[in-house]
DRENMITOR-650214 format. One record per residue (C-alpha): residue number from 1; residue in one letter; x negated, y negated, z negated. Coordinates in pm, 1 decimal. Last residue first. Layout:
! residues N
> NUM, A, X, Y, Z;
...
END
This chain:
! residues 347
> 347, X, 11238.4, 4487.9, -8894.1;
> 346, X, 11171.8, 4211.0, -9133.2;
> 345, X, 10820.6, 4198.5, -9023.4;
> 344, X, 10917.9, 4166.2, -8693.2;
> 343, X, 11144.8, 3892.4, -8736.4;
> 342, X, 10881.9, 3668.6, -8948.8;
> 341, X, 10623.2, 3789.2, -8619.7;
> 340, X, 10888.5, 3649.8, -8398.8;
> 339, X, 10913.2, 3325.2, -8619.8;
> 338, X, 10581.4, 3219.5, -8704.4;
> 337, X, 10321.1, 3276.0, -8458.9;
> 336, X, 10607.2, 3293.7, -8127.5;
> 335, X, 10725.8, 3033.1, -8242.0;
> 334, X, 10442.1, 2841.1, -8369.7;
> 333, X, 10313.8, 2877.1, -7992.1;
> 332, X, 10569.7, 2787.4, -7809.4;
> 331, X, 10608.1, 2452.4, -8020.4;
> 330, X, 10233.5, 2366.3, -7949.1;
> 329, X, 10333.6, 2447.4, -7556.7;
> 328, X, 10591.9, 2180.2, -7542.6;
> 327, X, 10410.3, 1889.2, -7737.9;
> 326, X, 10129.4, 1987.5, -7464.7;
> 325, X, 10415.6, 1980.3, -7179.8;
> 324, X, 10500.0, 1640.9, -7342.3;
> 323, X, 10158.9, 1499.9, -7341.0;
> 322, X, 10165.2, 1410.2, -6966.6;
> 321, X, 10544.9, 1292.6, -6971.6;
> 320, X, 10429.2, 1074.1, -7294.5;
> 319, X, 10182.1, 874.2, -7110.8;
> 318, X, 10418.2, 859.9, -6776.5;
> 317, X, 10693.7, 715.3, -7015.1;
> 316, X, 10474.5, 430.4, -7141.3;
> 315, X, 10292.0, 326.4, -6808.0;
> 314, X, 10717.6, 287.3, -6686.5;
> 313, X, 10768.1, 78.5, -6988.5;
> 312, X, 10468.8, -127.9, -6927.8;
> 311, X, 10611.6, -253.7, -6565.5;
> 310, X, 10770.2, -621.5, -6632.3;
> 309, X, 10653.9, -742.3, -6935.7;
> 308, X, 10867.8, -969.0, -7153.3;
> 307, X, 10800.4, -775.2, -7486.6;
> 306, X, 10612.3, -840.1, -7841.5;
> 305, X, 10332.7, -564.0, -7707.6;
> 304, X, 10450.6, -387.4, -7409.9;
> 303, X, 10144.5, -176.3, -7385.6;
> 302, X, 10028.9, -123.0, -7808.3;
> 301, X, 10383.3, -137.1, -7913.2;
> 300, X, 10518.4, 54.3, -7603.6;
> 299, X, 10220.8, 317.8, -7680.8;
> 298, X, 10350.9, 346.2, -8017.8;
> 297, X, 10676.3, 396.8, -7940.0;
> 296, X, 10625.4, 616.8, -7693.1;
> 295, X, 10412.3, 863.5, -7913.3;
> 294, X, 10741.6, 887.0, -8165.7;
> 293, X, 10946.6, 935.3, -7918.7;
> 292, X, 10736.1, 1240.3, -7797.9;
> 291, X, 10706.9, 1334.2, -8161.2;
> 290, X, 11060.0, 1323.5, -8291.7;
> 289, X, 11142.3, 1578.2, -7955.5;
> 288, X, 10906.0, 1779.6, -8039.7;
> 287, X, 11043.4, 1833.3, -8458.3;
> 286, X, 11402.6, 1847.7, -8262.2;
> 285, X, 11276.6, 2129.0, -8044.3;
> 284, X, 11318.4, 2122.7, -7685.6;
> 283, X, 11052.7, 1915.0, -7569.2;
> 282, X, 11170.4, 1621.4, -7313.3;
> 281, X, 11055.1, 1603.7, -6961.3;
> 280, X, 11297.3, 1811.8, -6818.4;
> 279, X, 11575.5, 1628.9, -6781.6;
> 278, X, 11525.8, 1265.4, -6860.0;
> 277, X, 11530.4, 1115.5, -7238.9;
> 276, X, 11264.9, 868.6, -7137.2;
> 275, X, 11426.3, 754.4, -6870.7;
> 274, X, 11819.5, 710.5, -6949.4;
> 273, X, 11817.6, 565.2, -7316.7;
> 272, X, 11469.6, 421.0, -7429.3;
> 271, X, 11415.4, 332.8, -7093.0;
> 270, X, 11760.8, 124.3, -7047.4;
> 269, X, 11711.6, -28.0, -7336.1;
> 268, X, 11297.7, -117.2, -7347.8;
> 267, X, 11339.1, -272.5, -6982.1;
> 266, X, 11066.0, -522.3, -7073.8;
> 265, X, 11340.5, -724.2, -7254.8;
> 264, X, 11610.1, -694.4, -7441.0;
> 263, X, 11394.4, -459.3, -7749.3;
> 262, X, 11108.9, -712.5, -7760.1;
> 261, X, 11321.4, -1008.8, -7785.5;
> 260, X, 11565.6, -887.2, -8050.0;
> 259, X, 11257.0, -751.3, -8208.8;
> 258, X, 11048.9, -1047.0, -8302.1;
> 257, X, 10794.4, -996.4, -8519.3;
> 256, X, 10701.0, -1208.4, -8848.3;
> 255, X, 10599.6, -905.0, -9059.0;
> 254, X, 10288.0, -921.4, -9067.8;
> 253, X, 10125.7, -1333.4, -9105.6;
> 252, X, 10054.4, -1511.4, -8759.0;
> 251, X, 9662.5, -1519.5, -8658.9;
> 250, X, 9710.9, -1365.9, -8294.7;
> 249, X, 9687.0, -1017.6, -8360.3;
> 248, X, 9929.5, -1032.0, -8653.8;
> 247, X, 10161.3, -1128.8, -8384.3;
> 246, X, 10318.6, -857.6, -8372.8;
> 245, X, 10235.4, -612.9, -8658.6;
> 244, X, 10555.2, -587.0, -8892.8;
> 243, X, 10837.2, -627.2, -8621.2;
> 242, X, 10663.9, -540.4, -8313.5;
> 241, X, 10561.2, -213.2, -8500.7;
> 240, X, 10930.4, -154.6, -8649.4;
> 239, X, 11088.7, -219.9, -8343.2;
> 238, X, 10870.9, 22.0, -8139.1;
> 237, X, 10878.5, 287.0, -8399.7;
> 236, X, 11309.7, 270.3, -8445.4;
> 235, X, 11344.3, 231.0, -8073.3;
> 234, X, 11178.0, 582.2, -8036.3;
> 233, X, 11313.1, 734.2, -8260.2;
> 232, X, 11688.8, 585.3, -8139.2;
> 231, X, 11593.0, 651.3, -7817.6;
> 230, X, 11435.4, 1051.4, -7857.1;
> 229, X, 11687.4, 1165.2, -8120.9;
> 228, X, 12037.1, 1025.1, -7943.3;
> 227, X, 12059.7, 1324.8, -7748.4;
> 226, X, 12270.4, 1215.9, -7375.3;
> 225, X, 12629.3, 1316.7, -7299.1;
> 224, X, 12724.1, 1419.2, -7685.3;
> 223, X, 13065.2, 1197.5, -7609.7;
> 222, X, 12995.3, 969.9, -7839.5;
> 221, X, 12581.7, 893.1, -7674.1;
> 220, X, 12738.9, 884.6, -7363.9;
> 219, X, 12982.5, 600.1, -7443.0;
> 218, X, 12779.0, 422.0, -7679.5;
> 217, X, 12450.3, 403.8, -7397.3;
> 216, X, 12706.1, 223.1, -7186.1;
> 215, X, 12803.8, 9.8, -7436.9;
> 214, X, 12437.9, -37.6, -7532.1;
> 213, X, 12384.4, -53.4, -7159.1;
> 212, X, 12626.2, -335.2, -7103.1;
> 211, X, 12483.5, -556.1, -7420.5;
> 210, X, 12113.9, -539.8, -7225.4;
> 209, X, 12250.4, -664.8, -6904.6;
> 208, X, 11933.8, -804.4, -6739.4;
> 207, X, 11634.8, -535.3, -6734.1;
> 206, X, 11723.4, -336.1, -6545.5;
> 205, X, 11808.3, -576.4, -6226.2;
> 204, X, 11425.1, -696.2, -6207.5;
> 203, X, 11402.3, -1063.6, -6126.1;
> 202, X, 11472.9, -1116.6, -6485.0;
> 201, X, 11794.6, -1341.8, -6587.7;
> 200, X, 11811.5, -1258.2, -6989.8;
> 199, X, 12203.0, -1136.8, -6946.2;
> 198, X, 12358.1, -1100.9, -7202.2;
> 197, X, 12168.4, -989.2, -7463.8;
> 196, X, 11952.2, -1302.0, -7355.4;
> 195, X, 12258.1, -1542.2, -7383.5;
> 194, X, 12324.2, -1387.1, -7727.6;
> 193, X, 11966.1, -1449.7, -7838.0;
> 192, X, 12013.0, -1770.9, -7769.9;
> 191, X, 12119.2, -1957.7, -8091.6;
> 190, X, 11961.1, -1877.9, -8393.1;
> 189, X, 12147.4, -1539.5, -8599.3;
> 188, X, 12159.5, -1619.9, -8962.5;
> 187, X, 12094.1, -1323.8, -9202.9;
> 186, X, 12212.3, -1320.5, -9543.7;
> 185, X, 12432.8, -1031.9, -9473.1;
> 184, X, 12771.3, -1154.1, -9627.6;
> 183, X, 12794.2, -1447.7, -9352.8;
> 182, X, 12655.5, -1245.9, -9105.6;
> 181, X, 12999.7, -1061.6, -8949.2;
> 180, X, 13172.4, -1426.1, -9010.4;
> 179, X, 13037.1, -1722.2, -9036.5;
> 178, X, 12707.2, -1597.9, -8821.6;
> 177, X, 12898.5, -1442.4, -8579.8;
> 176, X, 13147.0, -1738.5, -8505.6;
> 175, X, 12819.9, -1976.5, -8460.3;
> 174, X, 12633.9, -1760.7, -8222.6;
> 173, X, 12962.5, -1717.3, -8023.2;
> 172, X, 13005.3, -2107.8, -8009.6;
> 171, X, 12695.4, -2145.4, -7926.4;
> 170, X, 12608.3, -1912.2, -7682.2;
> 169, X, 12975.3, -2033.9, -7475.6;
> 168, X, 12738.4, -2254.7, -7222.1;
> 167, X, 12494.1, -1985.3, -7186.7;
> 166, X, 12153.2, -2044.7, -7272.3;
> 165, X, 11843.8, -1986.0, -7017.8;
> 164, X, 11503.9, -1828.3, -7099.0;
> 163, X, 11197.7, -1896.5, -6932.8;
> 162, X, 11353.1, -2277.6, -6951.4;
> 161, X, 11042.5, -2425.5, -7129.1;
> 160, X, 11239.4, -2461.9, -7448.9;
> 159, X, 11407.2, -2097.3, -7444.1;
> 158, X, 11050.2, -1943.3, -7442.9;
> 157, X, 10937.1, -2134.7, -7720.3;
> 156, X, 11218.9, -2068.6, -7908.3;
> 155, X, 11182.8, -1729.7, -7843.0;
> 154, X, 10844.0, -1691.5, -7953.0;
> 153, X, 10781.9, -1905.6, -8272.1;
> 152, X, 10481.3, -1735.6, -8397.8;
> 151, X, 10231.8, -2051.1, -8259.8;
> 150, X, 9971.8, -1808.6, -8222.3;
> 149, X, 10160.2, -1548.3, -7981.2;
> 148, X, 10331.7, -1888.8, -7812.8;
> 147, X, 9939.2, -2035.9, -7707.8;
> 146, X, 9887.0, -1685.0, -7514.8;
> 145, X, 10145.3, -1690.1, -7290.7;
> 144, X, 10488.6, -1516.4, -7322.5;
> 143, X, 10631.0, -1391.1, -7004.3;
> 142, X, 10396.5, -1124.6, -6886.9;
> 141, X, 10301.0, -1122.5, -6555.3;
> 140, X, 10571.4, -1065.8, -6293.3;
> 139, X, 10570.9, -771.7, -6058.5;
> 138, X, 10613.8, -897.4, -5646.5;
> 137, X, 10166.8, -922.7, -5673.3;
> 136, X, 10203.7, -551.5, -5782.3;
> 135, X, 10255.6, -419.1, -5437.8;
> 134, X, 10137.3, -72.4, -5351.9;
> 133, X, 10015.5, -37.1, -5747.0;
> 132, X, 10393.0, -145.2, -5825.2;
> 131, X, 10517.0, 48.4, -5567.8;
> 130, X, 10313.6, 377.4, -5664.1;
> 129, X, 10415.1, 265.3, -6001.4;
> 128, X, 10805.5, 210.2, -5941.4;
> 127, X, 10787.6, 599.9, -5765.2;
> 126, X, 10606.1, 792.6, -6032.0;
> 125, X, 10867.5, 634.3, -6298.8;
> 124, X, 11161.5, 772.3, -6106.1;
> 123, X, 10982.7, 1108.0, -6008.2;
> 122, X, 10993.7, 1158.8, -6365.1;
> 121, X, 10699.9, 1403.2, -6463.9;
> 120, X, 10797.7, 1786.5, -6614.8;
> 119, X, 11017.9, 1762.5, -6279.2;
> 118, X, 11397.6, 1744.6, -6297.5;
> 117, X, 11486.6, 1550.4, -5965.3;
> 116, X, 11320.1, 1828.0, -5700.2;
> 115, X, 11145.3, 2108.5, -5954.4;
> 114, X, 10799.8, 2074.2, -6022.2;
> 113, X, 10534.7, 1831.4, -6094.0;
> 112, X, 10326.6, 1882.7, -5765.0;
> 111, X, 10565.2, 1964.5, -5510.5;
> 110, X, 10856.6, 1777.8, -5654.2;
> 109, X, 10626.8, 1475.3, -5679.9;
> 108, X, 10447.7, 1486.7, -5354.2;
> 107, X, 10876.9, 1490.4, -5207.0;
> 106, X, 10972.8, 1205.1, -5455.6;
> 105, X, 10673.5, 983.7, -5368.2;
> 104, X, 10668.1, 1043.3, -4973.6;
> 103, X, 11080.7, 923.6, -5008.3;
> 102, X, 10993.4, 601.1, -5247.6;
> 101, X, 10731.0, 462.6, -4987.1;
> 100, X, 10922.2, 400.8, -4648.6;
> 99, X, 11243.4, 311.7, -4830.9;
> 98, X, 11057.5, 137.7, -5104.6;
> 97, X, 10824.2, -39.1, -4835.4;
> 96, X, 11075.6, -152.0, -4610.7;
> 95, X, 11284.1, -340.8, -4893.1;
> 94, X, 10991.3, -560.7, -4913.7;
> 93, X, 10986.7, -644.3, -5290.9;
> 92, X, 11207.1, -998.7, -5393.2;
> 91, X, 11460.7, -802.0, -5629.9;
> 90, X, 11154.0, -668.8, -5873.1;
> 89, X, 11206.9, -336.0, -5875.1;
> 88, X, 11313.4, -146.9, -6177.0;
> 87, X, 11627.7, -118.5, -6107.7;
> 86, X, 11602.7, 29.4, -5757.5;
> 85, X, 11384.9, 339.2, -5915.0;
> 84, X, 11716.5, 390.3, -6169.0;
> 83, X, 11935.8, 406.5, -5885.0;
> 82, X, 11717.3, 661.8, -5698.7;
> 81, X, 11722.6, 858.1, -5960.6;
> 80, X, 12111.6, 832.6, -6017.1;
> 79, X, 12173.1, 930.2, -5650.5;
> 78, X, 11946.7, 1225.2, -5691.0;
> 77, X, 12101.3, 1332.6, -6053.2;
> 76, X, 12449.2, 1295.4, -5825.6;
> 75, X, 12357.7, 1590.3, -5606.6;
> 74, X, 12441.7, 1552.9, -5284.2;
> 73, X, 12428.8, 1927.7, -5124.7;
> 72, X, 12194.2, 2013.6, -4763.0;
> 71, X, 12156.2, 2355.8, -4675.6;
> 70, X, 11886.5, 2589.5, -4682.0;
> 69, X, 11597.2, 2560.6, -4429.1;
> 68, X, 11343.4, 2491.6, -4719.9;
> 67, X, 11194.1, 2135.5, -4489.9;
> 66, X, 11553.7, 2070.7, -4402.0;
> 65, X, 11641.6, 2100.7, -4784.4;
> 64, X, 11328.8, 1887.9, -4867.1;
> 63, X, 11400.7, 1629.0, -4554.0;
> 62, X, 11745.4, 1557.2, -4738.9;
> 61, X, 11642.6, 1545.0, -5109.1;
> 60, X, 11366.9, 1212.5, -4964.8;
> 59, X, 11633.8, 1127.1, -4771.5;
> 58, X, 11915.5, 1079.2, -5117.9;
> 57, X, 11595.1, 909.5, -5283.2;
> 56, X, 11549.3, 656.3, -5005.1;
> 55, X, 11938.0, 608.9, -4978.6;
> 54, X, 11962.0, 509.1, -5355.0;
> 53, X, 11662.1, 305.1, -5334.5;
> 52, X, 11795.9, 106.1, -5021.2;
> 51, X, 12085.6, 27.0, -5220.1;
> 50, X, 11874.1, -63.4, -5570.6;
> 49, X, 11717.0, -280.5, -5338.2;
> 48, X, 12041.2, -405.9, -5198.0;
> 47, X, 12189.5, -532.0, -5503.1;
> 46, X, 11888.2, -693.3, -5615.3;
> 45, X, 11888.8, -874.0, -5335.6;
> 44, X, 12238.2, -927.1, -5374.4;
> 43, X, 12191.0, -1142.2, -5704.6;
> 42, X, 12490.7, -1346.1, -5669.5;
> 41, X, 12598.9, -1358.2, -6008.6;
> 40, X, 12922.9, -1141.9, -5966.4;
> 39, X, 12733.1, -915.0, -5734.1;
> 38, X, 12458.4, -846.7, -5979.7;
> 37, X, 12750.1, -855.9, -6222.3;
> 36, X, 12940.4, -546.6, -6010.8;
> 35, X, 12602.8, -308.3, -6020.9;
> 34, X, 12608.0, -373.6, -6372.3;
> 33, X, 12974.9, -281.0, -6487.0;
> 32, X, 12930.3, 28.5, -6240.5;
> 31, X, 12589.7, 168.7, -6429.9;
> 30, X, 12899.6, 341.8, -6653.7;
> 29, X, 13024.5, 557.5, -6365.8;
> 28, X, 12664.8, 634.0, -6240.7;
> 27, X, 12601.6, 762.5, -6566.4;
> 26, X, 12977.3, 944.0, -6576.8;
> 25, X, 12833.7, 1093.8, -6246.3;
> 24, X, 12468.4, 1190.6, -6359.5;
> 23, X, 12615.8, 1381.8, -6670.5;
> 22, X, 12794.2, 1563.7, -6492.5;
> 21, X, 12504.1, 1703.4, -6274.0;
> 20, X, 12300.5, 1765.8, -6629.4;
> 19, X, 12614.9, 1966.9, -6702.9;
> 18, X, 12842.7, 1921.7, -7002.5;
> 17, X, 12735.5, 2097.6, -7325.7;
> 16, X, 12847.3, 2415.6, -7385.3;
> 15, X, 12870.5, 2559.1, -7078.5;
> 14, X, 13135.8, 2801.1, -6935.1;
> 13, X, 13117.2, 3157.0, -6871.9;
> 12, X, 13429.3, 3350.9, -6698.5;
> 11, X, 13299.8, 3244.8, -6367.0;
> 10, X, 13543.5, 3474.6, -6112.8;
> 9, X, 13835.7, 3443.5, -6383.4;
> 8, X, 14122.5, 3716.2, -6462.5;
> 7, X, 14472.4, 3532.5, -6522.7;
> 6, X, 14751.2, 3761.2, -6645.2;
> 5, X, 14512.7, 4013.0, -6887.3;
> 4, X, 14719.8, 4308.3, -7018.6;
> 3, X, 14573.1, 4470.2, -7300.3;
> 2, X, 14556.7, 4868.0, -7331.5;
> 1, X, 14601.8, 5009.7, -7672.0;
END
């Protein structure tokens, strides 16, 4: 019986998941909301270092294709790389430098590491570091001084000497979510913590709007855009280290942490959910993929500490992009040890 086909397609195969390239442009889609409050609170240096970022890591994919002879294509995982380099740069940093710096980064990086944007390193994290290192007077210090870590009362400490600003409306929001989504919890939310989901005012644009990148992070995570197994482990160790072993350190009893301010600051979202997650850098199998988040947590525990610092995270993700292709290799090897010699037995 002969079957009669009316359409007959060129690319008949179709992938499962959505591209990494798609991915990229809803990113850049939901990074939107952020670029327009930098804008909204007058933070346009910001606004233009995460610009000249953009165009730095667009070059830096320009010169390679020149360098290949083939031609040139904007890929949107290049114009979210150099998106993510601009938010982690402290708004004041010569905008000379990146633009100068960021392109010799990416193109030693692809050479070295790999591939162009999906290297077994992230030429995102490479980049802040060589800057930082370049630079690292325009970093902050840590927020919290030492006096705070024995005292145990953090936040309010940090709210008091006006590290931390409160909203005019934190009250009243504080106050309607503890009579009504707390009430039957037990817990009472103090006020300020809504201010700092908010927007906690660093000079670094990624780490401001924490509640826009859990909605972000919501979106992609719904539509099976990014894996939630490397954040959520990941967040899971961190929070429950800060939580139990903070300030333990510093005299306070276990179990006194504070992890609203440890996970809304330092960058910890937006890491946890677009950087350490990046193409290529992750193991494939769900057992290596629990490991590598497992290993950041505990080095953003032991670097980040209770939070407020302003380059750990990026020291965290290079650690566990060095150990990943080790992670990676391990899982190779049971593989091929276990299961092809399982199928060839069954044979």
């Amino acid at each position: 019986m002969k079957k009669k086909y009316q359409f007959l397609s060129l690319t008949p195969f179709f992938n499962a998941k959505p591209s990494i390239n798609d991915t990229a442009k809803v990113s850049l889609l939901l990074f939107v909301p952020q670029l327009v409050m930098l804008f909204i609170t007058k933070s346009y240096s910001s606004f233009f270092i995460i610009l000249v970022s953009v165009f730095a890591s667009v070059t830096a994919d320009f010169i390679d294709t020149c360098l290949k002879h083939t031609r040139f294509k904007l890929d949107f995982i290049v114009i979210l790389q150099g998106l993510f380099i601009g938010l982690f740069i402290p708004q004041d940093y010569p905008p000379v430098v990146v633009f100068i710096l960021v392109p010799i980064v990416l193109l030693l990086s692809k050479y070295i590491s790999g591939g162009f944007a999906f290297s077994w390193i992230n030429p995102a994290v490479i980049s802040v570091l060589v800057l930082y290192f370049f630079r690292s007077n325009y970093f902050p210090k840590f927020l919290i001084p030492l006096e705070y870590l024995k005292d145990g009362n953090i936040f309010s400490n940090l709210l008091a000497d006006g590290t931390f600003t409160v909203m005019p409306v934190d009250k009243a929001i504080t106050s309607f979510l503890n009579r009504t989504v707390f009430k039957f919890t037990g817990l009472v939310l103090p006020e300020g913590y809504i201010s700092l989901l908010w927007d906690n005012g660093s000079v670094i644009a990624g780490f401001r709007f924490n509640l826009l990148t859990l909605a972000a992070t919501i979106i992609l995570i719904s539509f099976e855009l990014i894996d939630w197994i490397v954040p959520v482990v990941f967040l899971a160790v961190y929070a429950f280290c800060v939580r139990i072993f903070g300030i333990v350190p510093f005299g306070n009893m276990y179990n006194a942490g504070d992890i609203l301010l440890a996970l809304c600051t330092s960058g910890t979202l937006v890491c946890a959910f677009f950087i350490l997650p990046w193409a290529g850098t992750v193991p494939a199998s769900i057992p290596g993929k629990i490991i590598y988040a497992f290993g950041a947590g505990i080095a953003s525990f032991f670097i980040n500490g209770c939070g407020t610092g302003h380059i750990g995270s990026m020291f965290v993700v290079l650690i566990v992009n060095i150990i990943s292709p080790l992670i990676q290799l391990i899982e190779e090897w049971l593989y091929m040890t276990f299961f092809i010699k399982k199928q060839e037995l069954l044979k």
